[in-house]
Backbone bond lengths (Angstrom), bond angles and torsions (degrees), N, CA, C in turn:
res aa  C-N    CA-C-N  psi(-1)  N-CA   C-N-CA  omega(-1)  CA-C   N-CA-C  phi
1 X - - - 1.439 - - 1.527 108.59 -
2 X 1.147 118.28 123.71 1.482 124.11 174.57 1.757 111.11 -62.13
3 X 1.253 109.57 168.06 1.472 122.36 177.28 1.480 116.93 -105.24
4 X 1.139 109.38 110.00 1.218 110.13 170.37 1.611 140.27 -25.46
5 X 1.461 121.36 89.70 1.491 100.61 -165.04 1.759 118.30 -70.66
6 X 1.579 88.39 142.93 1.928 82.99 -171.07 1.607 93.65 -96.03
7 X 1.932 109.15 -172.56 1.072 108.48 175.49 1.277 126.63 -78.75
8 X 1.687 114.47 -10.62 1.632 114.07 -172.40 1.491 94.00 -90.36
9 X 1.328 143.02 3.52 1.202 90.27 156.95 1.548 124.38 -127.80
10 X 1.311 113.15 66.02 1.126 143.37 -147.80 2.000 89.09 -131.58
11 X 1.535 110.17 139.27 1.302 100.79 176.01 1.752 98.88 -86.82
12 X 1.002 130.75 152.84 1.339 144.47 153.74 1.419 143.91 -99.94
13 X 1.667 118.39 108.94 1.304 125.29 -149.93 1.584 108.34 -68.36
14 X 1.679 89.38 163.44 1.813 84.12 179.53 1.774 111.02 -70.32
15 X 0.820 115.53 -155.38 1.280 122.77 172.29 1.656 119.70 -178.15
16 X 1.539 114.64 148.54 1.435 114.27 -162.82 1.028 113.50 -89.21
17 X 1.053 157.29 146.71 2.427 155.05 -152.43 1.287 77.91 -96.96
18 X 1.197 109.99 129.78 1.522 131.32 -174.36 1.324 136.73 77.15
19 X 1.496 127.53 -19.89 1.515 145.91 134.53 1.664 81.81 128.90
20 X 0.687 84.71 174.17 2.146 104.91 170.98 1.551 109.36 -49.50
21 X 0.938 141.51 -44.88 1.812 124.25 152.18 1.682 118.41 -24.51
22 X 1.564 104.93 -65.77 1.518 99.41 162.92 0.808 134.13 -64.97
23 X 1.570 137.62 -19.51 1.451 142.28 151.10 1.375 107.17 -44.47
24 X 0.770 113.13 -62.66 1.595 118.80 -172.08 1.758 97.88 -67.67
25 X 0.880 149.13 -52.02 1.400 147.37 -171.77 1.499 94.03 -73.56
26 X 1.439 142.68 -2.87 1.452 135.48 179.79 1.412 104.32 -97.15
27 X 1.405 104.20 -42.47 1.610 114.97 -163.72 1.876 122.31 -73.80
28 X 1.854 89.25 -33.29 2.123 116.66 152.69 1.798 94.98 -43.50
29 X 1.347 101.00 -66.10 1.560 104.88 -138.64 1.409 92.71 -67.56
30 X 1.412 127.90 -36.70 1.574 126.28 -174.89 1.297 115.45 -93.44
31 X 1.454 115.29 -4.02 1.889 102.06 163.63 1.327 118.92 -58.37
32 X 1.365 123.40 172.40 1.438 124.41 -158.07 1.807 85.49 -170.78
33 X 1.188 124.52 91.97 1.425 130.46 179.33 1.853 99.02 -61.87
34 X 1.406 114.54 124.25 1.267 128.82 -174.48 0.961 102.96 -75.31
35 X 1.644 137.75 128.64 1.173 149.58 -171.19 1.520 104.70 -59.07
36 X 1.059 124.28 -71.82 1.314 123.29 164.61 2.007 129.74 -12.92
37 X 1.434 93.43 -68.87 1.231 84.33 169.96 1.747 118.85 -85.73
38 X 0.748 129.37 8.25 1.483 136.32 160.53 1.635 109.75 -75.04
39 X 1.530 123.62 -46.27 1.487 110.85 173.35 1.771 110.86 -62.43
40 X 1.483 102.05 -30.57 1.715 108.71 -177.01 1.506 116.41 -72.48
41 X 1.356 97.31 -37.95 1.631 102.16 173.68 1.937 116.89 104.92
42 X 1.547 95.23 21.81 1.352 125.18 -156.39 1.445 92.47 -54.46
43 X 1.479 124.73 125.03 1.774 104.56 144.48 1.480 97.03 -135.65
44 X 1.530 103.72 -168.61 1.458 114.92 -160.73 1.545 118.62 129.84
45 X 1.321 116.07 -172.85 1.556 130.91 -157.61 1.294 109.40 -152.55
46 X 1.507 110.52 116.34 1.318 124.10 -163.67 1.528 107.26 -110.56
47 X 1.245 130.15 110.21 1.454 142.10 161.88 1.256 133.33 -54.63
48 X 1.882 122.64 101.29 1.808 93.43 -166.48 1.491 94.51 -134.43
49 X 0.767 89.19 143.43 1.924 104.86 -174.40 2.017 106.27 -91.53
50 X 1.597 101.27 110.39 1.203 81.08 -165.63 1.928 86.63 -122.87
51 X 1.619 95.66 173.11 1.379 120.03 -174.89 1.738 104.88 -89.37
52 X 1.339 145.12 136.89 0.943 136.34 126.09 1.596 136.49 -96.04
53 X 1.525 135.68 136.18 1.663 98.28 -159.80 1.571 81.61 -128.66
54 X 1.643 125.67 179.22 1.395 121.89 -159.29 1.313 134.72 -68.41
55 X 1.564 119.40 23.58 0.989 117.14 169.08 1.650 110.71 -93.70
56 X 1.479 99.74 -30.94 1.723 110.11 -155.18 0.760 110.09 123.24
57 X 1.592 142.57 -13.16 1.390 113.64 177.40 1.760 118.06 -102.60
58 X 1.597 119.28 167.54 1.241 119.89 -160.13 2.200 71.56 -100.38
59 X 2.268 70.61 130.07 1.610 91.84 171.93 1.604 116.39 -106.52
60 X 1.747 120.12 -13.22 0.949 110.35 -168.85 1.704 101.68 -151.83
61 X 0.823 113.71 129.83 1.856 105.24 170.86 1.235 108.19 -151.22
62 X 1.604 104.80 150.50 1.309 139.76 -160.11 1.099 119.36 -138.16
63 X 1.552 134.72 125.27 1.312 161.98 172.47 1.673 109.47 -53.81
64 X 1.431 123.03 100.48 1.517 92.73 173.07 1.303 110.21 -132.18
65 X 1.392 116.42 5.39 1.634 112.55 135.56 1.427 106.34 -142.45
66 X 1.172 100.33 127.41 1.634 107.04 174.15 1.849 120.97 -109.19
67 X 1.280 100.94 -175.37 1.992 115.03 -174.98 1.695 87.56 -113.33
68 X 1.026 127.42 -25.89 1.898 106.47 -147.95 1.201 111.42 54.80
69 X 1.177 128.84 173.89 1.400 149.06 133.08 1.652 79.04 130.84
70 X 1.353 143.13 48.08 1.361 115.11 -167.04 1.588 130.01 92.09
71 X 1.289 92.56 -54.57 1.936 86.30 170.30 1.395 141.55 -72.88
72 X 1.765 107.32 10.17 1.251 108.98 172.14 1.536 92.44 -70.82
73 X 1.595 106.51 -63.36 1.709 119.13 -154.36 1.618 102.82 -54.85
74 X 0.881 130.57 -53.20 1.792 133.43 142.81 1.347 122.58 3.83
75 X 1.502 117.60 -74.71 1.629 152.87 173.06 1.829 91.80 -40.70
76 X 1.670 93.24 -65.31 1.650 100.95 -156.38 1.661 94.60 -75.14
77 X 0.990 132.77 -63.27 1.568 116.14 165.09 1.316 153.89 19.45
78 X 1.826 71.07 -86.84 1.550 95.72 160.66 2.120 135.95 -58.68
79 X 1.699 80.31 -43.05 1.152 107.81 167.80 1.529 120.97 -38.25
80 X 1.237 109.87 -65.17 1.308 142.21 176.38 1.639 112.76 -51.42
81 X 0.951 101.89 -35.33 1.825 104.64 176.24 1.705 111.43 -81.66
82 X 1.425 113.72 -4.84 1.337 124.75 -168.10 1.751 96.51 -66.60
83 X 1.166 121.63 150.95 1.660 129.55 159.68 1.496 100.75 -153.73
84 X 1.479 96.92 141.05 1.985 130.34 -155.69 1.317 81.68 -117.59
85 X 1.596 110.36 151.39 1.124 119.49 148.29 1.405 115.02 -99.09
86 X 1.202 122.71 140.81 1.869 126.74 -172.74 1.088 103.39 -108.26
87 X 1.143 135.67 132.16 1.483 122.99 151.16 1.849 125.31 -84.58
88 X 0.895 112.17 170.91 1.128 125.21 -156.69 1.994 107.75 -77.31
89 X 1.330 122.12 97.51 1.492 110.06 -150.68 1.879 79.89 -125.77
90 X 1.302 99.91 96.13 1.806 128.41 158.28 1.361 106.25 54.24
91 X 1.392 131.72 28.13 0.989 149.58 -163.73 1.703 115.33 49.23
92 X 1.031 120.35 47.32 1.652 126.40 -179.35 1.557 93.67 -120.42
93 X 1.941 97.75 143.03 1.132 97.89 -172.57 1.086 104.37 -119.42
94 X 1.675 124.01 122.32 1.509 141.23 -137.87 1.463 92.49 -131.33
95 X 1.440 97.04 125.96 2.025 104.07 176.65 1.850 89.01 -91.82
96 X 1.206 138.80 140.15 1.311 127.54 148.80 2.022 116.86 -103.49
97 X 1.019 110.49 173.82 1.510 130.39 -174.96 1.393 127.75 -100.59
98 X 0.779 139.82 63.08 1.759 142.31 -172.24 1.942 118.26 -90.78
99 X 1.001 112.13 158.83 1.219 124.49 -165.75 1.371 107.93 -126.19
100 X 1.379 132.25 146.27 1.496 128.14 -169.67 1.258 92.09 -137.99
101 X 1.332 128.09 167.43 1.699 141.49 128.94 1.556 102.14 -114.33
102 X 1.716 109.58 131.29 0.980 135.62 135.49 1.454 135.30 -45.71
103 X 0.880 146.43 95.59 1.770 107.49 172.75 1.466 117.70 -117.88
104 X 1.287 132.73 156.25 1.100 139.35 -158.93 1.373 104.45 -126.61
105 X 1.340 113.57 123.50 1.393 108.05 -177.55 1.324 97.74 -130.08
106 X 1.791 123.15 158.42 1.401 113.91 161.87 1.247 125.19 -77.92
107 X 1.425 128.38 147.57 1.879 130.98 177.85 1.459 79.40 -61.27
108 X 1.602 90.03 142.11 1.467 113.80 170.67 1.333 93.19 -93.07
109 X 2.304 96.14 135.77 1.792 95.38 -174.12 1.278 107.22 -68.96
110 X 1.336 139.16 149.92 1.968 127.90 152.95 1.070 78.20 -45.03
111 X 1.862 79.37 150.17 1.964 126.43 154.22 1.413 97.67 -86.26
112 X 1.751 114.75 112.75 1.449 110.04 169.90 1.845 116.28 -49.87
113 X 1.378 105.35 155.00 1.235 105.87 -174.68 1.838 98.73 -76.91
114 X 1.730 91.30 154.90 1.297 100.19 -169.16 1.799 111.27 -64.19
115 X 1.359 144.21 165.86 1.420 123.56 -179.06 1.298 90.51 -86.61
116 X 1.540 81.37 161.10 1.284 115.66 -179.79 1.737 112.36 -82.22
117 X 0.971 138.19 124.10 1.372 150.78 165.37 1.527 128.23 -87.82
118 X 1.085 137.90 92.58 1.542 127.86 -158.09 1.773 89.26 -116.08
119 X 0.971 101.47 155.03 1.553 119.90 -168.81 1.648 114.71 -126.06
120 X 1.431 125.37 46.08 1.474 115.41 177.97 1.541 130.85 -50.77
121 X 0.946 123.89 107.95 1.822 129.44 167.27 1.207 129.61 -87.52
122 X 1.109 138.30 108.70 1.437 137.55 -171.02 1.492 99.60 -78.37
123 X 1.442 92.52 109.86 1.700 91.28 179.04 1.469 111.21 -102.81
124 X 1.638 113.21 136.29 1.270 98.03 169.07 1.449 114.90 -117.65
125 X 1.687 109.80 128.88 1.463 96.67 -162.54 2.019 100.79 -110.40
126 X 1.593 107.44 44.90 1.760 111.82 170.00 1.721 87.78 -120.20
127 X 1.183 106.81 121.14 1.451 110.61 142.27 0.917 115.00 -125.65
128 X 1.817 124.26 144.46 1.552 131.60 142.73 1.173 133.38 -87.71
129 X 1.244 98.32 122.43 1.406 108.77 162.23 1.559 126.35 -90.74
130 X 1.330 119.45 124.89 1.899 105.07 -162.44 1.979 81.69 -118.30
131 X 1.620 116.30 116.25 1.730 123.48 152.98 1.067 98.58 -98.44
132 X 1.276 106.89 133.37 1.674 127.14 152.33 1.500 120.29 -83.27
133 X 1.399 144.68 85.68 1.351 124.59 -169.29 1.327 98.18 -100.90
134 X 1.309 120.93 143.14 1.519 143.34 155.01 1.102 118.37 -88.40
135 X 1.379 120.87 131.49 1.777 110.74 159.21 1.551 84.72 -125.34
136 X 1.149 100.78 136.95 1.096 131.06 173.45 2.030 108.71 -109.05
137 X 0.693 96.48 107.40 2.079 110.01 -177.42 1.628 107.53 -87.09
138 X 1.459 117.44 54.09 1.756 113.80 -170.95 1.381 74.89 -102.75
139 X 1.219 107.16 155.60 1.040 129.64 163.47 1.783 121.69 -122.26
140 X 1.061 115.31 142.74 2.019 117.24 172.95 1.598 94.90 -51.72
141 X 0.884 123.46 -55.49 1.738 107.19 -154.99 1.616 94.25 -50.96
142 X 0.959 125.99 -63.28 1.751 128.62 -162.74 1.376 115.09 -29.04
């Protein structure tokens, strides 16, 4: 009969404070569109293979498909500011390997607002009215 494998002895991955939603809401908030590819008109999705080692932090990252114009160094950057939480796996200190996409999109320009049209009317709210009534009192007998 085999032995049941438990969870300790299993290595255990890092993980990001807030799960991959906040990753992704970290990586929005810290892009910085590279001037460069913004005059070019650069977009795309940059792939970087990064290192984490047992504290949490990313020790090494690597480009393994890039845009140029700026958005590799961007990609890796960003990357780099990332911190995992690790848990504690039998006291061995384990670098792991992860993979990201970047993506780079252009700011969509505003749609100028439509013009404005204003319509002034000179209103005039006096009118006259001038009746003339006659009674005239002829009578048939006359």
């Amino acid at each position: 009969m085999q032995r049941e494998k438990k969870g300790k002895n299993f290595i255990r991955r890092p993980a990001y404070p807030g799960g991959t939603q906040a990753m992704r809401q970290f990586v929005r908030q810290q892009l910085r569109y590279p001037p460069e590819a913004l005059a070019e008109r650069i977009e795309g999705t940059v792939q970087v293979s990064y290192t984490i080692d047992y504290r949490g932090r990313v020790v090494e990252t690597r480009v393994i498909t890039g845009l140029g114009y700026g958005c590799d160094e961007e990609a890796e950057r960003i990357v780099r500011l990332l911190r995992f939480d690790v848990p504690k796996n039998r006291k061995l200190r384990v670098r792991f390997h992860k993979k990201i996409h970047i993506h780079f999109r252009l700011p969509r320009a505003k749609r100028p607002d439509p013009p404005q049209i204003q319509y002034q009317y000179q209103s005039s709210t006096s009118q006259a009215y001038n009746y003339t009534l006659s009674w005239s009192s002829t009578s048939e007998e006359e």
